[in-house]
Structures are given as structure tokens and as C-alpha cells.
py3Dmol code that shows the C-alpha trace and the ligand (Angstrom):
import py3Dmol

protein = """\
ATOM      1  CA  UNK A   1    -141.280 115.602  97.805  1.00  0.00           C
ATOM      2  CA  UNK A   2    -143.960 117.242  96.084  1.00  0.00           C
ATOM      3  CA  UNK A   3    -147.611 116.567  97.041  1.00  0.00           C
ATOM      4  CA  UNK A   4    -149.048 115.683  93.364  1.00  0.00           C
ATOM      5  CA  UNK A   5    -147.705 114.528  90.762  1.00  0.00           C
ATOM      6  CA  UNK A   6    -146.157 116.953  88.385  1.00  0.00           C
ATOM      7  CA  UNK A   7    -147.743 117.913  85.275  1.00  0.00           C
ATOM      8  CA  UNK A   8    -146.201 117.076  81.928  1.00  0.00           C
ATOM      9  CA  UNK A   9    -146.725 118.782  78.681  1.00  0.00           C
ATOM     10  CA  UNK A  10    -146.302 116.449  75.679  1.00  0.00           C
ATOM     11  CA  UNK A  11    -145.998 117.047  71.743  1.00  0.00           C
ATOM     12  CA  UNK A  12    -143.864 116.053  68.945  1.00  0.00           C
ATOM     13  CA  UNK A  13    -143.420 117.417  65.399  1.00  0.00           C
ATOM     14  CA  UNK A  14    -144.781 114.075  63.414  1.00  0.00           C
ATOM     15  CA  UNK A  15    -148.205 114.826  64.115  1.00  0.00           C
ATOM     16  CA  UNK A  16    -151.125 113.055  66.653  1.00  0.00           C
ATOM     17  CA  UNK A  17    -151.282 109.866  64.857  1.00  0.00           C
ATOM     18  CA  UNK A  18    -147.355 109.121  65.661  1.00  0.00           C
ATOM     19  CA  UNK A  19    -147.208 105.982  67.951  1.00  0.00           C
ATOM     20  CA  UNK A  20    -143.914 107.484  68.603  1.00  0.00           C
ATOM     21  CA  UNK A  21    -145.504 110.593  71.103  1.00  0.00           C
ATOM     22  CA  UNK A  22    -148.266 107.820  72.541  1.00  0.00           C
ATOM     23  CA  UNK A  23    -144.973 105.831  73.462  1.00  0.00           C
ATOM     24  CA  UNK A  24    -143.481 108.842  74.917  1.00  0.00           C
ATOM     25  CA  UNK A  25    -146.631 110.009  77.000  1.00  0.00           C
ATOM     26  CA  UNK A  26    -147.447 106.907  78.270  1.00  0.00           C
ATOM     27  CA  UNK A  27    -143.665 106.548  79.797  1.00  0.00           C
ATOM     28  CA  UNK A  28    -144.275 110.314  80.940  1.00  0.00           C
ATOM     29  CA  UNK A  29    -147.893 109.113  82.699  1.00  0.00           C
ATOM     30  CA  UNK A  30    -145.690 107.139  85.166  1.00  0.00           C
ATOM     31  CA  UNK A  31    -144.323 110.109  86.157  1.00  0.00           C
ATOM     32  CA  UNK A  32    -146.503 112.797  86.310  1.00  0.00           C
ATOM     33  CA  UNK A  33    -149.874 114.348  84.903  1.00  0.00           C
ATOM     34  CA  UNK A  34    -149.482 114.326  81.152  1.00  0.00           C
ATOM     35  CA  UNK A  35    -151.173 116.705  78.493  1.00  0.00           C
ATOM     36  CA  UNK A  36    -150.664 115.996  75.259  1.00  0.00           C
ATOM     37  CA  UNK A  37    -150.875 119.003  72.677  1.00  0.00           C
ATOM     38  CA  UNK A  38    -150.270 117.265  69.322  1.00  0.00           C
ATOM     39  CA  UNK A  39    -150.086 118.743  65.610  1.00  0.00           C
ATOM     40  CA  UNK A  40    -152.966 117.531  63.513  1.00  0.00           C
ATOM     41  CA  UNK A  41    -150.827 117.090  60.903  1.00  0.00           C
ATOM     42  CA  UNK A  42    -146.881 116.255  60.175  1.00  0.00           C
ATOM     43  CA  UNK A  43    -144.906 119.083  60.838  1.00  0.00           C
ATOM     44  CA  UNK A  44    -141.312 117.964  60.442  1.00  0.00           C
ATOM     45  CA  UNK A  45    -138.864 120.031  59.363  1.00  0.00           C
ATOM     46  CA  UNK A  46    -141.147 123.254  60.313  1.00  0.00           C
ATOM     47  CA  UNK A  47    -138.517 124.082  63.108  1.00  0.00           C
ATOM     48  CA  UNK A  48    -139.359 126.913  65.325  1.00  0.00           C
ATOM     49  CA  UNK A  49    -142.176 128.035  63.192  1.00  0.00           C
ATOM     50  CA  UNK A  50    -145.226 129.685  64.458  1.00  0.00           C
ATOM     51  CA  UNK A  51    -148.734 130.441  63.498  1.00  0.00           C
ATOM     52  CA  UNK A  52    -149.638 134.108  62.721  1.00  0.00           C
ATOM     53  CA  UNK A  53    -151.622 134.746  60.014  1.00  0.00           C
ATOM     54  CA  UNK A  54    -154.259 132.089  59.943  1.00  0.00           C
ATOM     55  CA  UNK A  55    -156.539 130.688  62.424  1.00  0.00           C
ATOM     56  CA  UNK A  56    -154.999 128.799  64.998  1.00  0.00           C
ATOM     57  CA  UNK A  57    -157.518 125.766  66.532  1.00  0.00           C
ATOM     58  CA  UNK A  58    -157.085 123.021  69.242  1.00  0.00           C
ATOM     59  CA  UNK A  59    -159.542 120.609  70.025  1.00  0.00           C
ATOM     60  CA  UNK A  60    -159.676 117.374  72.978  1.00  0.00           C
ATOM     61  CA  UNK A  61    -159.349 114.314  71.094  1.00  0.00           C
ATOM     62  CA  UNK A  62    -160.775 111.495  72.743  1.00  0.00           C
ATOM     63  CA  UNK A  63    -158.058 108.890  73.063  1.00  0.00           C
ATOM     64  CA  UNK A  64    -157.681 105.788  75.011  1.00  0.00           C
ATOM     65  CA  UNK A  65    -154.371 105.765  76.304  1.00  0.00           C
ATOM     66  CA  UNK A  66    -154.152 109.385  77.549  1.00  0.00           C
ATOM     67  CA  UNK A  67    -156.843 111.164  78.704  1.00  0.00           C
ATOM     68  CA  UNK A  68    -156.045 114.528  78.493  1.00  0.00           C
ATOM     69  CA  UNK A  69    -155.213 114.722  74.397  1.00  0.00           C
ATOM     70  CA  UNK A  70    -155.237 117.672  72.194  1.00  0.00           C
ATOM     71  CA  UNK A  71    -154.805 118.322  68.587  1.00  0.00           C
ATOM     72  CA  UNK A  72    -153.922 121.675  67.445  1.00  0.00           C
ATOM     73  CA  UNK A  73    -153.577 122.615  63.647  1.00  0.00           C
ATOM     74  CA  UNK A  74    -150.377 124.804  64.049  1.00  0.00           C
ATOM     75  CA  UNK A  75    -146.925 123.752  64.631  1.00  0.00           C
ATOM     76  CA  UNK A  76    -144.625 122.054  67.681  1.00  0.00           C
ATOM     77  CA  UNK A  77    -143.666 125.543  68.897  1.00  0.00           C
ATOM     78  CA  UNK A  78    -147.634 126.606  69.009  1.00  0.00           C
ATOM     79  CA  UNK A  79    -148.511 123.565  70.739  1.00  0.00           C
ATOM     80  CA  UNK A  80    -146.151 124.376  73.566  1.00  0.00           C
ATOM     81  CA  UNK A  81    -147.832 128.177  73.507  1.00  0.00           C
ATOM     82  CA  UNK A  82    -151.553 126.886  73.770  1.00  0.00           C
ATOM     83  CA  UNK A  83    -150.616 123.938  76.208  1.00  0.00           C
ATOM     84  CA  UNK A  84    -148.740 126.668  78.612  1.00  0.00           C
ATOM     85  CA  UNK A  85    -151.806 129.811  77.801  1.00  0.00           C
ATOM     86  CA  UNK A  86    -154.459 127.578  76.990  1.00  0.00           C
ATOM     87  CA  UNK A  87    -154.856 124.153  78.165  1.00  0.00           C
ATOM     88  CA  UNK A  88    -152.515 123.083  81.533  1.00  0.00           C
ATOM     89  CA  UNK A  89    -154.410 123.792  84.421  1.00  0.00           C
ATOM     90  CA  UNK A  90    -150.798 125.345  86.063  1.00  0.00           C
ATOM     91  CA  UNK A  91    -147.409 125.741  84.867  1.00  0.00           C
ATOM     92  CA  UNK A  92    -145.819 122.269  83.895  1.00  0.00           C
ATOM     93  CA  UNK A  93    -142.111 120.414  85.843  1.00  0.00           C
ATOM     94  CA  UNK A  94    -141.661 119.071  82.470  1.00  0.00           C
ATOM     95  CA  UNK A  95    -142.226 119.570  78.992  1.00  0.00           C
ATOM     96  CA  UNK A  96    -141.225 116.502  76.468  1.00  0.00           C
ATOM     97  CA  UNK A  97    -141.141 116.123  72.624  1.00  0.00           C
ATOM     98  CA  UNK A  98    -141.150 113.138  70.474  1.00  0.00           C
ATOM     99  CA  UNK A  99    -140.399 110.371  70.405  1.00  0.00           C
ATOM    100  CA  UNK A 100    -139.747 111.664  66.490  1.00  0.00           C
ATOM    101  CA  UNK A 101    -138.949 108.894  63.637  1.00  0.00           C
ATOM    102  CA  UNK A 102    -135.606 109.712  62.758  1.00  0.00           C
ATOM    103  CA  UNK A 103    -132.392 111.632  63.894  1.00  0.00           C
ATOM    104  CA  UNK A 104    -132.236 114.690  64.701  1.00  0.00           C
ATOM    105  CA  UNK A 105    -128.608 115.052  65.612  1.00  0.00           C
ATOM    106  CA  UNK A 106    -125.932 117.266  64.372  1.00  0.00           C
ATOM    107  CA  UNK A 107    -127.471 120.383  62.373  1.00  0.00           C
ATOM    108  CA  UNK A 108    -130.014 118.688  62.302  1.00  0.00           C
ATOM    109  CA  UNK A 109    -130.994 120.302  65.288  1.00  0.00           C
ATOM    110  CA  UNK A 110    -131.362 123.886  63.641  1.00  0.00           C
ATOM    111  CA  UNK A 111    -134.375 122.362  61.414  1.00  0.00           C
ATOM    112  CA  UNK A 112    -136.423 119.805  63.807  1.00  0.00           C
ATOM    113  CA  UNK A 113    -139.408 121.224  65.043  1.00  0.00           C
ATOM    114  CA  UNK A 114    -139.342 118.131  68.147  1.00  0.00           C
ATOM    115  CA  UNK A 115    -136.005 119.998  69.151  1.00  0.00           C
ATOM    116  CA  UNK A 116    -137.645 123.261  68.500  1.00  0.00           C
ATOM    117  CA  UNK A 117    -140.599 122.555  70.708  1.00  0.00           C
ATOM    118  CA  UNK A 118    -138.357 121.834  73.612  1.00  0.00           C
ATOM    119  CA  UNK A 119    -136.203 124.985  72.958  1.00  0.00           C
ATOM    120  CA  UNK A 120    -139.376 126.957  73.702  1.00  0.00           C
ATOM    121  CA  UNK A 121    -140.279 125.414  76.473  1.00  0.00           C
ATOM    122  CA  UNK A 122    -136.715 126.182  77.734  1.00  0.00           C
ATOM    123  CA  UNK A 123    -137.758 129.592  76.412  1.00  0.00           C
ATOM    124  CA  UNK A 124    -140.105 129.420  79.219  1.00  0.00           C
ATOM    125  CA  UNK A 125    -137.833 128.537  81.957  1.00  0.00           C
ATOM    126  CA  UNK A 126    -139.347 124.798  82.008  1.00  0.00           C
ATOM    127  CA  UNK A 127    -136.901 122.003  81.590  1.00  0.00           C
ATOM    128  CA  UNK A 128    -137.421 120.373  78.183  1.00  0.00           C
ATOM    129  CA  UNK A 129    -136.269 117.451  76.587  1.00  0.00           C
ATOM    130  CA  UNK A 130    -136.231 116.248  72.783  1.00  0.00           C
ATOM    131  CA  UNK A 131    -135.996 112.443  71.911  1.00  0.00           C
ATOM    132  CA  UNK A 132    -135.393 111.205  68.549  1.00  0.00           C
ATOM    133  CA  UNK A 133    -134.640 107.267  67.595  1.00  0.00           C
ATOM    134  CA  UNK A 134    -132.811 106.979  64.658  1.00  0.00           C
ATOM    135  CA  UNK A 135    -135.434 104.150  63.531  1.00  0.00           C
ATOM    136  CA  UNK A 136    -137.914 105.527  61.133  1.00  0.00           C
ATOM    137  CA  UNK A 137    -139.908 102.559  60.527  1.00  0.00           C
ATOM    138  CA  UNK A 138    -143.639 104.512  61.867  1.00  0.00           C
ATOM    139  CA  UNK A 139    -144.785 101.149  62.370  1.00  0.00           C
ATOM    140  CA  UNK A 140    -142.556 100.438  65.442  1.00  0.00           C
ATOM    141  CA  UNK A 141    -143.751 101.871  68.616  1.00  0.00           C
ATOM    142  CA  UNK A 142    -140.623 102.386  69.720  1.00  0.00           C
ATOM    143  CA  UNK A 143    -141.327 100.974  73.300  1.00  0.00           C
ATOM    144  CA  UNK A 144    -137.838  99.751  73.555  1.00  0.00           C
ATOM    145  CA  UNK A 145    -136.709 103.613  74.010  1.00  0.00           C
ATOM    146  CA  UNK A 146    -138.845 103.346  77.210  1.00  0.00           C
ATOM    147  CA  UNK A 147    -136.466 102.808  79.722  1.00  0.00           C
ATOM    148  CA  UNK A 148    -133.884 104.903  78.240  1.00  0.00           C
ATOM    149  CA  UNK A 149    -136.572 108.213  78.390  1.00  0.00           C
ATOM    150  CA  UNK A 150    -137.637 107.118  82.043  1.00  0.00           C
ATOM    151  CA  UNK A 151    -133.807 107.114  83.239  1.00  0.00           C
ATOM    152  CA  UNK A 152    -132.774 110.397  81.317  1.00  0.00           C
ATOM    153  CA  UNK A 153    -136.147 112.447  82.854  1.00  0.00           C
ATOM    154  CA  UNK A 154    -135.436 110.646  86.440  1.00  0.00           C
ATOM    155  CA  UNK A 155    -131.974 112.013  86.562  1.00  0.00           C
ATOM    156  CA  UNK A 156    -132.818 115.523  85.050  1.00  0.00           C
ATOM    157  CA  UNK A 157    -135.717 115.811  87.970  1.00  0.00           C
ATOM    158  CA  UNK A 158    -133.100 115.156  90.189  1.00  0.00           C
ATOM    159  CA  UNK A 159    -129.765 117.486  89.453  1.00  0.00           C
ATOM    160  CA  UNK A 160    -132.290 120.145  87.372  1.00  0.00           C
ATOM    161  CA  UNK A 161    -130.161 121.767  84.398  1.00  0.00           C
ATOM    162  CA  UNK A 162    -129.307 125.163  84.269  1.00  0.00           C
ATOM    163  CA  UNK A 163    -132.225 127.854  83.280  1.00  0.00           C
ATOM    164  CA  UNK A 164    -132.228 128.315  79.628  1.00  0.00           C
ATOM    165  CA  UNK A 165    -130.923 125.215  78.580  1.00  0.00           C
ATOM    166  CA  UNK A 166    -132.853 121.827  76.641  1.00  0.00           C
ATOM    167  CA  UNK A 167    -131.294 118.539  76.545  1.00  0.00           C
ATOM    168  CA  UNK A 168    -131.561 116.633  72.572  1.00  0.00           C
ATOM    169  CA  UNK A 169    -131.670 113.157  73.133  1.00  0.00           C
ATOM    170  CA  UNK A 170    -131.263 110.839  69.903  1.00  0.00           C
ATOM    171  CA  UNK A 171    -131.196 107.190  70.446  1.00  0.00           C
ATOM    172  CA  UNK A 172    -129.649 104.895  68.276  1.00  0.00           C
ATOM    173  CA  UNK A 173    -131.901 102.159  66.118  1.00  0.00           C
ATOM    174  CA  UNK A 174    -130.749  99.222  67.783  1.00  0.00           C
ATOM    175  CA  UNK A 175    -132.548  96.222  69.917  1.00  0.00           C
ATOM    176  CA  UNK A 176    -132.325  97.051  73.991  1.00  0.00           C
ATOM    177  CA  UNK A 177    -128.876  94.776  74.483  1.00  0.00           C
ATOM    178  CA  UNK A 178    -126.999  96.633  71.840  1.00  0.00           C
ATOM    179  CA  UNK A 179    -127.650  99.886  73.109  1.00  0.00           C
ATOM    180  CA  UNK A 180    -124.193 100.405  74.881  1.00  0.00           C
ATOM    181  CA  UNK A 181    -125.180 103.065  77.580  1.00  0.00           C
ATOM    182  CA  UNK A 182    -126.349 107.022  77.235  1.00  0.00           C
ATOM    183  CA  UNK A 183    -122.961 109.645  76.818  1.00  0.00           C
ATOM    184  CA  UNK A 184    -123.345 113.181  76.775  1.00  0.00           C
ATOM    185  CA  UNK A 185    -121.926 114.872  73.847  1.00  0.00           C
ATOM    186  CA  UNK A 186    -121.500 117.614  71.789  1.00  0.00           C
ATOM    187  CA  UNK A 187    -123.428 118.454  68.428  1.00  0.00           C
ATOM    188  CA  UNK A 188    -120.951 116.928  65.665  1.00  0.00           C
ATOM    189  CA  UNK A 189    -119.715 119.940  62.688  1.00  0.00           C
ATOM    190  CA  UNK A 190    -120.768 119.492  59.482  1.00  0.00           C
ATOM    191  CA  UNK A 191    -123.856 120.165  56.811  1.00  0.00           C
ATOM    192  CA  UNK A 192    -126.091 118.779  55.031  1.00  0.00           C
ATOM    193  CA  UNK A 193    -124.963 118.539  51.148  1.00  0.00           C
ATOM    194  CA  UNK A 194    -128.640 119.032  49.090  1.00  0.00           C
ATOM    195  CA  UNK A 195    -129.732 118.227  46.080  1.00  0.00           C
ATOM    196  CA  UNK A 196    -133.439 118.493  44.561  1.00  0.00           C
ATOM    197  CA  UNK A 197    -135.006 115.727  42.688  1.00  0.00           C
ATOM    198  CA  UNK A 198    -136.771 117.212  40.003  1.00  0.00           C
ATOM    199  CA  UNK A 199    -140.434 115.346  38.955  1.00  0.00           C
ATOM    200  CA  UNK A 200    -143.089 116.070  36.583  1.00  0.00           C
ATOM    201  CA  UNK A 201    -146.531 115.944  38.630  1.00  0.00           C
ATOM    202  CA  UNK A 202    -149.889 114.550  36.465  1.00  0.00           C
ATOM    203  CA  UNK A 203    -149.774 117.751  34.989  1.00  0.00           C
ATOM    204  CA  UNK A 204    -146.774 117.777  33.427  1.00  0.00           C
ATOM    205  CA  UNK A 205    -145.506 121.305  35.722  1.00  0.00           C
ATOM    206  CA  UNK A 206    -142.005 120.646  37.707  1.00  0.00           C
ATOM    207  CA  UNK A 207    -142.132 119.879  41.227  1.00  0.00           C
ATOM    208  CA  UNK A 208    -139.258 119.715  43.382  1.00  0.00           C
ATOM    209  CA  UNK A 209    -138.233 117.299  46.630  1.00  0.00           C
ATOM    210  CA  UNK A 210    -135.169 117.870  48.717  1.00  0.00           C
ATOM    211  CA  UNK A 211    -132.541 115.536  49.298  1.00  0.00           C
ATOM    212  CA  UNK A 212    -129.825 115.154  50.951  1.00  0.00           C
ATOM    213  CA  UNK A 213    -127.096 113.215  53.297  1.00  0.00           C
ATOM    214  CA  UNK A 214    -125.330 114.909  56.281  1.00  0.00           C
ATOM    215  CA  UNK A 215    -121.259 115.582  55.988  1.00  0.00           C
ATOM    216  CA  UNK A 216    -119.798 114.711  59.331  1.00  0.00           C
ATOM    217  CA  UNK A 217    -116.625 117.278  58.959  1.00  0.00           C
ATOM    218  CA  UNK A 218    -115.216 115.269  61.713  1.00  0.00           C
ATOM    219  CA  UNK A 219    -115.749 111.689  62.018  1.00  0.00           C
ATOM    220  CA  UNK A 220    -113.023 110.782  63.895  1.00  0.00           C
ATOM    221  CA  UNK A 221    -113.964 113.629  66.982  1.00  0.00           C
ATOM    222  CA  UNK A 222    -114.818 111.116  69.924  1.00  0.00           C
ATOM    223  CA  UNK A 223    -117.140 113.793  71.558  1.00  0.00           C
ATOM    224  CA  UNK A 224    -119.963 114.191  69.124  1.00  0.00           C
ATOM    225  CA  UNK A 225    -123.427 112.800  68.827  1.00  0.00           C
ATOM    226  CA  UNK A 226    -122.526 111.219  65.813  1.00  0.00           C
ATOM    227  CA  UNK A 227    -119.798 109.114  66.908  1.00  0.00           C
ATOM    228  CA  UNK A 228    -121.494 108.243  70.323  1.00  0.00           C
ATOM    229  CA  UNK A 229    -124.790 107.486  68.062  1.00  0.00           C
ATOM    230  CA  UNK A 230    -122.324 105.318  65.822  1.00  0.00           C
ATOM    231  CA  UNK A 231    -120.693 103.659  68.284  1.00  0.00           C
ATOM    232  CA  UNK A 232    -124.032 102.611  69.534  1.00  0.00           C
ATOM    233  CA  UNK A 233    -124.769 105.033  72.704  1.00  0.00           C
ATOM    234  CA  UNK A 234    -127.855 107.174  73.335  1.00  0.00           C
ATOM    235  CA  UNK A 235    -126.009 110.571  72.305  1.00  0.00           C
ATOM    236  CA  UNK A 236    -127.405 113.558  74.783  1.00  0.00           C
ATOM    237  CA  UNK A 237    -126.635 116.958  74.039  1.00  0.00           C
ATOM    238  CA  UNK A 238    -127.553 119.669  76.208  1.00  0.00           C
ATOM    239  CA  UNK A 239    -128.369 122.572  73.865  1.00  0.00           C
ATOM    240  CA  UNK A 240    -128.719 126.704  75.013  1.00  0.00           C
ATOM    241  CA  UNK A 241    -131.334 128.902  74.277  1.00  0.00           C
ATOM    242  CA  UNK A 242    -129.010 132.117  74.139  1.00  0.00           C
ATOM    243  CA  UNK A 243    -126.876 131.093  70.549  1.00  0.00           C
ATOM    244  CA  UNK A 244    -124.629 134.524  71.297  1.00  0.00           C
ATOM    245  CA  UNK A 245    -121.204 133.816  69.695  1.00  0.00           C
ATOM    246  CA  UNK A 246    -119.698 135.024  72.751  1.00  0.00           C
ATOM    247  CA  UNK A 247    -115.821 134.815  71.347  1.00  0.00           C
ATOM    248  CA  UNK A 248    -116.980 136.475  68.348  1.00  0.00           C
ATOM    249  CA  UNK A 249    -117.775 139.325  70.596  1.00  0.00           C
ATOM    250  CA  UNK A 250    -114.463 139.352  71.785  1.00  0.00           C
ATOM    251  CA  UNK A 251    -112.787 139.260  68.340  1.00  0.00           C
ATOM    252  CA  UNK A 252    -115.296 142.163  67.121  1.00  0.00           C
ATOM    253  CA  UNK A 253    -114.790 144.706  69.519  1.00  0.00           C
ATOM    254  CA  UNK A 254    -112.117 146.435  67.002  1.00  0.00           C
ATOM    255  CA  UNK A 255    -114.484 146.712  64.575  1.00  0.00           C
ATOM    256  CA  UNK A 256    -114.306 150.332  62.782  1.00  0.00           C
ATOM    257  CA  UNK A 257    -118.236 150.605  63.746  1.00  0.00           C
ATOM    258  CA  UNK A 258    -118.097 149.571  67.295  1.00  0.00           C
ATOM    259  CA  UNK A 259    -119.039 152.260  69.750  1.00  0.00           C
TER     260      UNK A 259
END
"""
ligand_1 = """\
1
MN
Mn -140.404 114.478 62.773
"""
view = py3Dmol.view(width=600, height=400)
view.addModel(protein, "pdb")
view.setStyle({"model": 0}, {"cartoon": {"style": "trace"}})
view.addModel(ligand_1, "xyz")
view.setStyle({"model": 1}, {"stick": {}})
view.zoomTo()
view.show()
């Protein structure tokens, strides 16, 4: 057993304020020695975008409930970058995002930046995890996911996964005693079908806001996230950093322009 505690980098892609990531670094703080490296402001959706061209800024935040807290004004992905170059004091055991308001199952996972955050820290060799609840009320803590985060970190500490590899965690939004246990699952086929809803803003110019709802091309499939998520599990999918289409390889190799 290690002498000290293990240190335990922190962020999320819904911004400092989120009482989601205070939920989630609290329940790390009982495990190890958390920094927190938090976007100043809400970066959903940004994926696994980084800062290039503009200043890039982090600042301690005092806060309360965990004492080493930092707000950056980039994205997930360059909160991991400055917490690893910048900020930890030695390389971190762990590296957590979340807990984000809303899923992030499916391909979903292609445009969260709390799964993208995790993906870079398994960029880095570090195991990573992403949690999402599929409640989006920001006005619930979300301490009920608690015990669920504490058992899924526990048992990746013990039986490490491979190198390369981040785990996606999304956790249904249902009380404690309806949660029906945690499965491990594939990510479910299917898109997102988009529309745009058109508005005038107050100066009468056309703005637009994207909407859409996810097509599950196979409901019925038992080993998805989305059925284990609709049948009321914690769905965990352990997701690679190397997206080669290996078979596709394979079926390529007669290609006229393959040396
Ligand atoms: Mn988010």
C-alpha cells in the first residue's frame, strides 16, 4: 500500500460553479489528494477542444470545500494539460470528470467535453473516468451518485484497466433504491437527428439553436448503455483512446493504392 494518499485531478465540462464536480471532488477527497482544475465558464459540448490562439489563464479560487481549486478559462481538455504541466505537485493515480448534468451516452460520447477530458488523461497513460447522471436539474447536488462513484474508482484502483483506455460512466436519474446495480456495456448505435430552431434576436437578425433527440438504431440490443441506462443500471463503458478501425484495415488492404 502506498505511503500517501494518491493525488486526484478533478474537472468537468459544466464549468466551476457546477455542484455536480464539488459532489464529485468531495467523494474523490476520501480517497486521495484532490486538485480541482475547473472551466470558468460552461463548456459543454466543446469536446476535445483546446486553447491555441488566445491567452490561456488559471487562477486558485478560494473555496471551502476543496482546498486546492482552480479555474482556468480554456476548455476540459486544457484543464487536464495545466493540472498535469502546471499545477499537481507530481503525476496524478487518478484523473476524474464530472459529475456532468445530463447523459452523455451513446454518440454522445464523440461531443462531451467531461468524456473528452478523461480521454486525455488516458492520453497520458493515467486512468480516467467520466460520470454523467442523466438528471439535469443543476439544482440537485447529485450526492446520491456518491456511492456509486466511490465503488466504480475502488474497483478500478484495484484490477487497473488496460493503458490507453477511459471508462464513461452515466448513471441513471433515479432515487438510490431504484438504481438496479452498475453493468458494463457497450456504446448503443445510432445518431442524433438535428434540427435548428430558428429565432429573431432584439435586433431582428436570425439566430440559430440546435436541437435534437438521439435515434437508438437498436433498442432492443441488451448490451448497450442505453438499454442498461433504461432498464435502470449505472451503464459503464470502457472507451479506447486508439479509434483505428482495425477490420477496416483488413478489408482495405486490396485497395488499388495500397503499397
Ligand atoms: Mn456538460
Amino acid at each position: 500500500m502506498a505511503a500517501s494518499k494518491p493525488i486526484i485531478l478533478v474537472t468537468n465540462d459544466d464549468g466551476y460553479l457546477s455542484q455536480g464536480l464539488l459532489t464529485l471532488a468531495e467523494a474523490a477527497a476520501t480517497l486521495g489528494e484532490v486538485y480541482v482544475v475547473a472551466p470558468q465558464q460552461a463548456m459543454s459540448g466543446m469536446s476535445h477542444a483546446i486553447t491555441a490562439s488566445r491567452p490561456l489563464r488559471v487562477h486558485r479560487h478560494p473555496m471551502d470545500r476543496v482546498q486546492n481549486f482552480y479555474i482556468c478559462n480554456g476548455t476540459p481538455v486544457d484543464c487536464i494539460k495545466l493540472g498535469l504541466h502546471k499545477i499537481l505537485p507530481s503525476r496524478p493515480g487518478l484523473i476524474l470528470s464530472g459529475i456532468n448534468y445530463g447523459s452523455n451516452a451513446a454518440a454522445s460520447t464523440h461531443y462531451s467535453g467531461t468524456v473528452a477530458a478523461a480521454r486525455e488523461g488516458a492520453l497520458h497513460g493515467i486512468p480516467s473516468i467520466a460520470f454523467s447522471s442523466l438528471n439535469t436539474n443543476i439544482a440537485d447536488p447529485l450526492a446520491h451518485c456518491i456511492p456509486i462513484v466511490l465503488q466504480i474508482i475502488t474497483e478500478v484502483n484495484e484490477k487497473p484497466m488496460a493503458k490507453g483506455s477511459l471508462l464513461n460512466v452515466n448513471i441513471p436519474n433515479l432515487p438510490s433504491d431504484q438504481i438496479k446495480g452498475i453493468r458494463i456495456c457497450r456504446l448503443t448505435q445510432g445518431y442524433w437527428k438535428e434540427t435548428f430552431d430558428t429565432r429573431k434576436d432584439p435586433s431582428g437578425r436570425d439566430y440559430n439553436w440546435l436541437e435534437g433527440r438521439f435515434i437508438n438504431e437498436e433498442p432492443s440490443s441488451p448490451e448497450t448503455d442505453e438499454t442498461a441506462l433504461y432498464e435502470g443500471f449505472v451503464a459503464v463503458v470502457p472507451l479506447k483512446t486508439d479509434s483505428t478501425d482495425y477490420e477496416s484495415i483488413e478489408t482495405m488492404k486490396n485497395y488499388a493504392f495500397n503499397n
